[in-house]
C-alpha positions as CSV (number, residue, x, y, z in Angstrom):
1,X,0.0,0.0,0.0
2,X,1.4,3.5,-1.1
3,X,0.3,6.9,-0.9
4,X,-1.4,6.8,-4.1
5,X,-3.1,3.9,-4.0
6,X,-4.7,4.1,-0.1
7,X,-7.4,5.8,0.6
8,X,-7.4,8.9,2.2
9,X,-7.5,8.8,6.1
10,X,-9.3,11.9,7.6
11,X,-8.9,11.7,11.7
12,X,-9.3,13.7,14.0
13,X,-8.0,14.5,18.3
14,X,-10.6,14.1,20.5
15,X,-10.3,14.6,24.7
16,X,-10.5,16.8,27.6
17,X,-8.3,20.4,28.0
18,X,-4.9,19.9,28.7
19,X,-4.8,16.5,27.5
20,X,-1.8,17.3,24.9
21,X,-4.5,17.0,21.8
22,X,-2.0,19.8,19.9
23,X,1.0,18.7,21.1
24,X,0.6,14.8,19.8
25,X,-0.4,16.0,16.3
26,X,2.5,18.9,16.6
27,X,4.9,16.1,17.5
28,X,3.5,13.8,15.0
29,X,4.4,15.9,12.0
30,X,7.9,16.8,13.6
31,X,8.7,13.4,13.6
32,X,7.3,12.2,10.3
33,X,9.4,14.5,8.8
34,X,6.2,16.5,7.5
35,X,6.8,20.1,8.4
36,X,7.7,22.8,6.1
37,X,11.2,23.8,6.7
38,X,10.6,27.3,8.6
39,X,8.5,25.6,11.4
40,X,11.4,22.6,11.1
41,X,14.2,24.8,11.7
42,X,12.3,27.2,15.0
43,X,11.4,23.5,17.0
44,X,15.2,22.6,16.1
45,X,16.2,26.2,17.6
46,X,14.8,25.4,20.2
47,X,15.5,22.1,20.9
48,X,19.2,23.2,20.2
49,X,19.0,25.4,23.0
50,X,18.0,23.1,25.8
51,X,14.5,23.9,25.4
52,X,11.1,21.8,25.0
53,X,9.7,22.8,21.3
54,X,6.8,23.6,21.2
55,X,4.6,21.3,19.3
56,X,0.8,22.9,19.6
57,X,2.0,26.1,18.4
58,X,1.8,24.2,14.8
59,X,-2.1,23.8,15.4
60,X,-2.9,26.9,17.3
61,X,-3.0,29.4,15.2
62,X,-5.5,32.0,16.5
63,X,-3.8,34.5,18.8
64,X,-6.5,33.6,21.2
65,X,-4.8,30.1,21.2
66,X,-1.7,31.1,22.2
67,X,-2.7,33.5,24.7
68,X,-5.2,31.1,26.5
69,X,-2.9,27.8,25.7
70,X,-5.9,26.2,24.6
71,X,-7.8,24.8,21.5
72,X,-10.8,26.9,20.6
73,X,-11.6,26.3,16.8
74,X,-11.4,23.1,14.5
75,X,-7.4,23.4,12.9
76,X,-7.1,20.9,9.9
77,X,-3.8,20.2,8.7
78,X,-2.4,17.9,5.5
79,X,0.2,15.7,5.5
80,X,1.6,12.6,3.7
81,X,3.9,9.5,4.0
82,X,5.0,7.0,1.2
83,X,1.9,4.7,2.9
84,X,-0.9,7.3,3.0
85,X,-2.7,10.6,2.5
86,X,-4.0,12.4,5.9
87,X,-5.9,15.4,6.8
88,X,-5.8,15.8,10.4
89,X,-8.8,17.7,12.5
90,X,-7.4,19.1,15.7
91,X,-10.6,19.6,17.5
92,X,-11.5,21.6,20.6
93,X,-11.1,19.7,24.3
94,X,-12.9,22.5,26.5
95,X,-16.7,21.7,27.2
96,X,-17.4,25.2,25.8
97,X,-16.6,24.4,22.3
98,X,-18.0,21.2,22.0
99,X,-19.9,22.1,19.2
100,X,-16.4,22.1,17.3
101,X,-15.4,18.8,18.0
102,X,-18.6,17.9,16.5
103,X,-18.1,19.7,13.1
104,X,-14.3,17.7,13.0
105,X,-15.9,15.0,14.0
106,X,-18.8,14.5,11.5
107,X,-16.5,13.6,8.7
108,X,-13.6,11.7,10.2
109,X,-12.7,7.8,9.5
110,X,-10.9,7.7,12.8
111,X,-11.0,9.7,16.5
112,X,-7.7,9.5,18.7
113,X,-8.9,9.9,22.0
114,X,-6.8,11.2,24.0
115,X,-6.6,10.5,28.3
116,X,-4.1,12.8,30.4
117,X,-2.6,10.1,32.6
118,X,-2.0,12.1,35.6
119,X,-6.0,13.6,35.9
120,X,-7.2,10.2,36.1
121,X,-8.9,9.6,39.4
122,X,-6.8,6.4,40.8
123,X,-8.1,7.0,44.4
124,X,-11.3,4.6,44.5
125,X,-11.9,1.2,43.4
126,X,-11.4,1.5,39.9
127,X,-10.0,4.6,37.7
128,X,-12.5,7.5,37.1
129,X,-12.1,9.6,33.1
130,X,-13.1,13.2,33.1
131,X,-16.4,14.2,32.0
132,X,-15.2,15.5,28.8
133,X,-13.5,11.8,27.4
134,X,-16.8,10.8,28.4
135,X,-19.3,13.3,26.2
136,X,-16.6,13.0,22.9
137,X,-16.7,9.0,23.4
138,X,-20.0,9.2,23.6
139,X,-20.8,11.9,20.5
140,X,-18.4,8.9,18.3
141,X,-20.7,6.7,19.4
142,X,-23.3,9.0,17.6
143,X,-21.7,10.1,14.7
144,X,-20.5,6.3,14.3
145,X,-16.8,7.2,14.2
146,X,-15.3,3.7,12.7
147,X,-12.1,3.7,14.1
148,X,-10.9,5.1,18.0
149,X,-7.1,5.1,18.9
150,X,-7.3,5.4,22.9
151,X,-4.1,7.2,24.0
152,X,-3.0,6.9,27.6
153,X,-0.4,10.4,27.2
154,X,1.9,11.6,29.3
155,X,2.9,8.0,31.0
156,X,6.2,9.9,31.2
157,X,5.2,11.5,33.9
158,X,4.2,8.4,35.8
159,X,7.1,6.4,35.1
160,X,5.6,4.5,32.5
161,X,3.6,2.7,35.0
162,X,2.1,-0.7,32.8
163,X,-0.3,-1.1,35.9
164,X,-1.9,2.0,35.8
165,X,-2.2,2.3,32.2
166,X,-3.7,-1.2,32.2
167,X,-6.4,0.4,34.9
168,X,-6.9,3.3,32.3
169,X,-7.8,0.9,29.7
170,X,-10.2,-1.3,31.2
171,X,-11.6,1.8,32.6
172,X,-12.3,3.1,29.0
173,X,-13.5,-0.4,28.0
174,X,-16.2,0.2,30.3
175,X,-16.8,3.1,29.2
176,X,-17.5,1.9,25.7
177,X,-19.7,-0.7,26.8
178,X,-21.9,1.1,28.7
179,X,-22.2,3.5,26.1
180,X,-22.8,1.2,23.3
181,X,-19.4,2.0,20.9
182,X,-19.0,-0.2,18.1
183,X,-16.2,1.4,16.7
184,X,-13.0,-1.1,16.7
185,X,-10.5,0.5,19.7
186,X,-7.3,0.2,19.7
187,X,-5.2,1.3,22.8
188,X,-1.6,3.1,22.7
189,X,0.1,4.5,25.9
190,X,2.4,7.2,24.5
191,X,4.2,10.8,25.5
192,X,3.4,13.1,23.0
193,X,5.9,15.4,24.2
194,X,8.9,12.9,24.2
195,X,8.0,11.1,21.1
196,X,7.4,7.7,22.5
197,X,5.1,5.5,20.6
198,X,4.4,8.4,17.9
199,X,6.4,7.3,14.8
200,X,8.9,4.3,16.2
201,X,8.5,1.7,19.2
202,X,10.0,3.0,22.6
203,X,12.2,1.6,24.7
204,X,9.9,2.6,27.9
205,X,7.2,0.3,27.1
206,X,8.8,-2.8,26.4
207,X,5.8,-4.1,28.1
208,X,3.7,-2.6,24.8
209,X,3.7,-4.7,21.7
210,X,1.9,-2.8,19.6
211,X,2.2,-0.2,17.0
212,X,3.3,3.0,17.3
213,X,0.8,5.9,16.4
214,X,1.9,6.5,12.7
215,X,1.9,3.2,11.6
216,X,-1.7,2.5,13.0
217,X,-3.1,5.3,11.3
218,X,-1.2,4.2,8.2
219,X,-2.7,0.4,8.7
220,X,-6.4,1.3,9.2
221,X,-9.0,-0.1,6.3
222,X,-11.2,2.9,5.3
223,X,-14.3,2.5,3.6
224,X,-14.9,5.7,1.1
225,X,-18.3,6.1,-1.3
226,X,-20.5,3.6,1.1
227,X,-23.1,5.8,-0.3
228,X,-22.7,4.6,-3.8
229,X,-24.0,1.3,-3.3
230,X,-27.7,2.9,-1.5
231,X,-30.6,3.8,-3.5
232,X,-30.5,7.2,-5.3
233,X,-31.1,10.7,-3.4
234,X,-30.6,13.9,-4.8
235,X,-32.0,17.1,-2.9
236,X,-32.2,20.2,-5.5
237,X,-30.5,23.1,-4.3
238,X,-31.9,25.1,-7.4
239,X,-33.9,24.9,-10.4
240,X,-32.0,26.5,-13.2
241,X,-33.6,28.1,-16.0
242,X,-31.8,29.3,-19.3
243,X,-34.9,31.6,-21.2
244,X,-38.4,31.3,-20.3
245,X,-39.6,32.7,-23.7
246,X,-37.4,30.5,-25.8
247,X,-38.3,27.5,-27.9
248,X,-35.3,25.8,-26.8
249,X,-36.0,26.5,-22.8
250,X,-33.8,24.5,-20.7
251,X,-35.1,23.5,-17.3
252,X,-32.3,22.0,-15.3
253,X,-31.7,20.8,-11.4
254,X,-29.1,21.2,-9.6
255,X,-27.8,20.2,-6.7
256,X,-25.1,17.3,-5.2
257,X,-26.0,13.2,-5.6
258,X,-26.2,12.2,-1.6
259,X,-26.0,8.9,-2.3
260,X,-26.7,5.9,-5.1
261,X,-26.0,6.4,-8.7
262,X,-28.0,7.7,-11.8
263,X,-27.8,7.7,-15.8
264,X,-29.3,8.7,-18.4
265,X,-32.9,6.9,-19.3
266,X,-33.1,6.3,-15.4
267,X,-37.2,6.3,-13.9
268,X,-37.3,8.9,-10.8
269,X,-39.9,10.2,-8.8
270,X,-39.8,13.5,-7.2
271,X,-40.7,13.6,-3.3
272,X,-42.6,14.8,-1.6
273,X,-45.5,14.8,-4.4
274,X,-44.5,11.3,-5.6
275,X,-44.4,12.5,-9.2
276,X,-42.4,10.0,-11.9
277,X,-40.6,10.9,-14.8
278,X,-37.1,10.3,-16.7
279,X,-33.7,11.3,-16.5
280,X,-33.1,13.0,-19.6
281,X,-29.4,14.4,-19.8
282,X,-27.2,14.9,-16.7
283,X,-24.1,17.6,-16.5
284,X,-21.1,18.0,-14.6
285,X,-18.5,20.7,-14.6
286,X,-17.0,19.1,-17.4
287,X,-19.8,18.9,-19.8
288,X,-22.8,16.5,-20.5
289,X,-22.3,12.9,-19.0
290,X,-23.9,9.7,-19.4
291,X,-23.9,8.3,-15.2
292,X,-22.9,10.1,-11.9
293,X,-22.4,8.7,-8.6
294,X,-22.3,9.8,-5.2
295,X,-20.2,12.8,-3.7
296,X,-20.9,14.4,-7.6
297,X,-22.4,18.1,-8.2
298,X,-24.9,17.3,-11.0
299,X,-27.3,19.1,-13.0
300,X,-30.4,17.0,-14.3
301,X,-33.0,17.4,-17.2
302,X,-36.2,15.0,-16.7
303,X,-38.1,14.5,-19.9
304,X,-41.3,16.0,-18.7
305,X,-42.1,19.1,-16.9
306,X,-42.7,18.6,-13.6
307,X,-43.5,20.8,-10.8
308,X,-39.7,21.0,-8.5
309,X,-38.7,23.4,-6.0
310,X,-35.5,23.6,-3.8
311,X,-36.2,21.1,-1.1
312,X,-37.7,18.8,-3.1
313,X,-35.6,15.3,-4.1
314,X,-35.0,13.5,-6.8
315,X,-34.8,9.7,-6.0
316,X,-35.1,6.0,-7.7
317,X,-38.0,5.1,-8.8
318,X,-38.3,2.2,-6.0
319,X,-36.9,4.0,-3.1
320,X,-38.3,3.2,-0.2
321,X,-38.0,6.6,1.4
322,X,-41.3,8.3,2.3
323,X,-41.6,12.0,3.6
324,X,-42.2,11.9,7.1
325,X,-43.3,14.8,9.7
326,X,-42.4,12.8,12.9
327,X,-38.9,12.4,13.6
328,X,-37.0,10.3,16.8
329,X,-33.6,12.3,17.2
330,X,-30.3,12.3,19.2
331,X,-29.7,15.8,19.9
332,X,-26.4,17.4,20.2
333,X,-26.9,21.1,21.8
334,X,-24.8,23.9,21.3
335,X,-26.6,26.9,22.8
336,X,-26.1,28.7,26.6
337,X,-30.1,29.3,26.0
338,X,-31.6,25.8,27.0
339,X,-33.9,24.0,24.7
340,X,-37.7,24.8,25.1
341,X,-40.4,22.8,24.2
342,X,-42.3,25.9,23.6
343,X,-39.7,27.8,21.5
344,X,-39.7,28.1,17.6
345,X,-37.4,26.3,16.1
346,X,-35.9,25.7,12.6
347,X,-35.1,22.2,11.2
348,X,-32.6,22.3,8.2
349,X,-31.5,19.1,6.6
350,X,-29.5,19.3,3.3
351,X,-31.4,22.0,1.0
352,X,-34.5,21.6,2.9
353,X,-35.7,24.4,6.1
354,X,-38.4,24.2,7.7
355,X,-40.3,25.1,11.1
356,X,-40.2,22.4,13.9
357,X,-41.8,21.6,17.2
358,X,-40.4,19.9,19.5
359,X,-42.5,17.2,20.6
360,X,-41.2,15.4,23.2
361,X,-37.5,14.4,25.4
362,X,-37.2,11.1,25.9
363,X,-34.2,11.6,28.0
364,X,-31.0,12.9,28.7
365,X,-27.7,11.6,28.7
366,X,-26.2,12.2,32.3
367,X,-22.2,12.5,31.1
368,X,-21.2,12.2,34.9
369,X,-23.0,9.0,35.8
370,X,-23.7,7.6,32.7
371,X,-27.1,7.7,33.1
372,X,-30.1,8.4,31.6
373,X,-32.7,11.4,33.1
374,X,-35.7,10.7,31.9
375,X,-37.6,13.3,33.4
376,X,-35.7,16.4,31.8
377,X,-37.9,19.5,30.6
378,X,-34.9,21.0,29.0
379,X,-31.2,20.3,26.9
380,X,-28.9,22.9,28.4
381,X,-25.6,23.8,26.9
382,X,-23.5,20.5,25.4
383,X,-26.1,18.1,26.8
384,X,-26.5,15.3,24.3
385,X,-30.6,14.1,24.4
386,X,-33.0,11.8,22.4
387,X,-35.7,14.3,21.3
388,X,-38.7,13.9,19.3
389,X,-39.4,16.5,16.2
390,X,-42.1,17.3,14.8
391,X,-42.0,19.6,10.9
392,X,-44.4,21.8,9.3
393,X,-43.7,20.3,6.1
394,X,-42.8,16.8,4.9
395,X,-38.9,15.9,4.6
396,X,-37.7,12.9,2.5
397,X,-34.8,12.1,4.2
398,X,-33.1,8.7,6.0
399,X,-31.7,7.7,9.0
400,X,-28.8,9.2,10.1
401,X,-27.1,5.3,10.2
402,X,-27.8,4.4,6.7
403,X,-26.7,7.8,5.1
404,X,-25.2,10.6,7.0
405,X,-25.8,13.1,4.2
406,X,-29.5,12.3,4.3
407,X,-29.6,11.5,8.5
408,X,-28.2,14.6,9.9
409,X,-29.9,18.0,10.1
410,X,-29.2,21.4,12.2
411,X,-31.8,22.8,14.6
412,X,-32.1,26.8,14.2
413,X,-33.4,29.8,16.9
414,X,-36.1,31.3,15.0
415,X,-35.3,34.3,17.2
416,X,-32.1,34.9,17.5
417,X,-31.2,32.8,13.9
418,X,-28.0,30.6,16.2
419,X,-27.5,27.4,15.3
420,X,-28.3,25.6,19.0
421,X,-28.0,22.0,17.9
422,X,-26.9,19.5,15.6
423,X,-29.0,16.3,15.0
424,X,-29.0,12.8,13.4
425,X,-32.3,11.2,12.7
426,X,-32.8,7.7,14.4
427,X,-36.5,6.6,13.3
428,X,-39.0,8.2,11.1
429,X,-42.8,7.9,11.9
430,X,-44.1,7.2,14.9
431,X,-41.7,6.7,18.2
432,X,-40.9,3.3,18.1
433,X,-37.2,2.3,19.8
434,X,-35.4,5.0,20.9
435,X,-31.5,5.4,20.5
436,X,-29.4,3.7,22.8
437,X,-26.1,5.6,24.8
């Protein structure tokens, strides 16, 4: 496997503040060999001069960053190695910008979780995770993150104690049970700061047989374009018209394929009026084409006028999706204003917006005791909740677990216009079995 022949690896750092998130991707690309040769020669400066390099300055890059010493918006950054392609998500740990990690998140193939070593709580019967490692394990869970690379950081610090990162592994195993993760885990104890277990096996954990960080990520089986192989779905963004008054008036819709794959000739109906017709030409950037797949920005002709708006989807002719007003929802909230069952709310989903009620909260997620409160009025600030929705108008969209481009939606104040909370659909319908965490 080379760089041009596996798959692109998007991943991102996950954690609690202070956990060395910054510092691990910082060190990462220092020791791969991946830095551009200014930022190369001022870590060697300072290394040079007895110094520690500073490794998060790489990924900080807001002057509020550096000031505060802390991670406050999603930093991507691109690097390759003669095995593979990566873009890198360095993602908020403080429980104020949550939201953040979520937007890294929502793409990513692989999460490395990160656990500060020293702030876990040894003192009772069994090892106790902050609250934070807790509510990003939990929003993988959500998002369905495939891959998570637990790493027990700064063992340095405790003499590279096998015992107690043994303790901190089980203790995250637990975790994941409780919580339901099906992602496959794979446990590292490493110093970010040092370099051991980031690009080559260190001598301080001869108790570790593993692999290093690097070649893990470089190892893991990713899984691009599952959408190709679902049933059609392609939301119009915009109907585009050439000249109304001409004989030769072209009537075109545009938008991006979600999932599934179309060609020319292809029966489609239109939701949510149900409406069938044919595919009649379809164009990319490039010109006229015969097929498109999924991930493409297409514009389509249909062979009969029919009556499309933005909002509206095109899908095959046997999908079995059908526009729904009742929606069962895991609930992600972003907002210092707590959700209110009797505040107006937007729901927007792909090219579709429209006014929601919120019907009912099953319960929510207690990130201290892992618990569920089934008797909460109200989401407050970073609380993660199973909420039922209710829309105004019809959407034709999926679950978030069989497409996430079709699943996932964004809940808007009508007041204020904030984004409060991000979304994936669970069941359509009527409530029936409620998402598990």
């Amino acid at each position: 496997m080379n760089a041009t022949t596996a798959p692109l690896l998007r991943f991102i750092t996950a954690g609690s503040v202070d956990d060395g998130k910054s510092t691990l991707i910082g060190r990462l690309l220092y020791d791969s060999k991946t830095l551009l040769a200014d930022q190369l020669a001022k870590l060697d400066h300072a290394a040079q001069n007895g110094q520690t390099p500073d490794f998060a300055s790489l990924t900080d890059g807001l002057a509020a960053e550096r000031e505060q010493g802390i991670t406050i918006d999603v930093a991507y950054r691109y690097f390759a190695t003669p095995k593979r392609k990566f873009i890198i998500a360095d993602t908020p740990g403080h429980e104020q910008y949550t939201r953040n990690m979520v937007t890294g998140a929502s793409t990513a193939d692989a999460a490395i979780v990160l656990v500060d070593a020293t702030r876990v709580d040894f003192d009772g019967s069994e090892p106790v995770l902050l609250p934070q490692t807790k509510r990003h394990s939990a929003v993988l869970k959500l998002l369905g993150t495939p891959h998570i690379i637990v790493a027990v950081n700064k063992l340095d610090l405790l003499g590279f104690d096998a015992a107690k990162y043994q303790a901190i592994i089980k203790a995250y195993q637990k975790l994941a049970s409780q919580i339901g993760l099906t992602a496959q885990i794979h446990f590292l104890p490493i110093s970010a700061l040092n370099g051991d277990n980031i690009v080559t096996p260190s001598g301080n954990t001869p108790w570790y047989d593993g692999l290093p960080l690097l070649p893990l990520l470089e190892s893991l089986p990713v899984v691009h374009n599952r959408a190709d192989n679902l049933p059609a779905h392609f939301p119009v963004q915009r109907v585009a018209r050439q000249d109304g008054s001409s004989s030769d008036d072209f009537r075109g819709y545009q938008g991006r394929l979600e999932a599934g794959r179309l060609k020319t000739g292809d029966e489609i109906k239109v939701l949510p009026g149900g409406k069938t017709a044919k595919i009649n030409g379809i164009y990319h950037a490039g010109g006229k084409t015969d097929s498109a797949r999924a991930g493409d920005v297409l514009t389509i002709t249909l062979d009969s006028d029919i009556d499309i708006s933005r909002g509206d989807s095109i899908v095959a002719a046997d999908s079995s999706i059908a526009p729904s007003r009742d929606f069962q929802t895991a609930l992600c909230w972003f907002d210092e204003t707590p959700l209110n069952l009797r505040r107006k709310y937007l729901l927007k989903q792909g090219t579709q917006t429209t006014a929601v009620k919120v019907s009912g909260i099953a319960y929510v997620w207690d990130v201290h005791t892992l618990s569920r409160v089934q008797s909460a009025t109200e989401l407050n600030l970073n609380d993660i909740g199973s909420v039922s929705l209710k829309t105004q108008q019809p959407l034709s969209v999926t679950t978030y677990a069989e497409n996430p481009a079709t699943g996932a939606f964004i809940l808007i104040d009508e007041a204020t216009n904030h984004t409060v909370a991000a979304g994936m659909i669970r069941t359509t319908g009527e409530p029936g079995n409620m998402f598990e965490i």
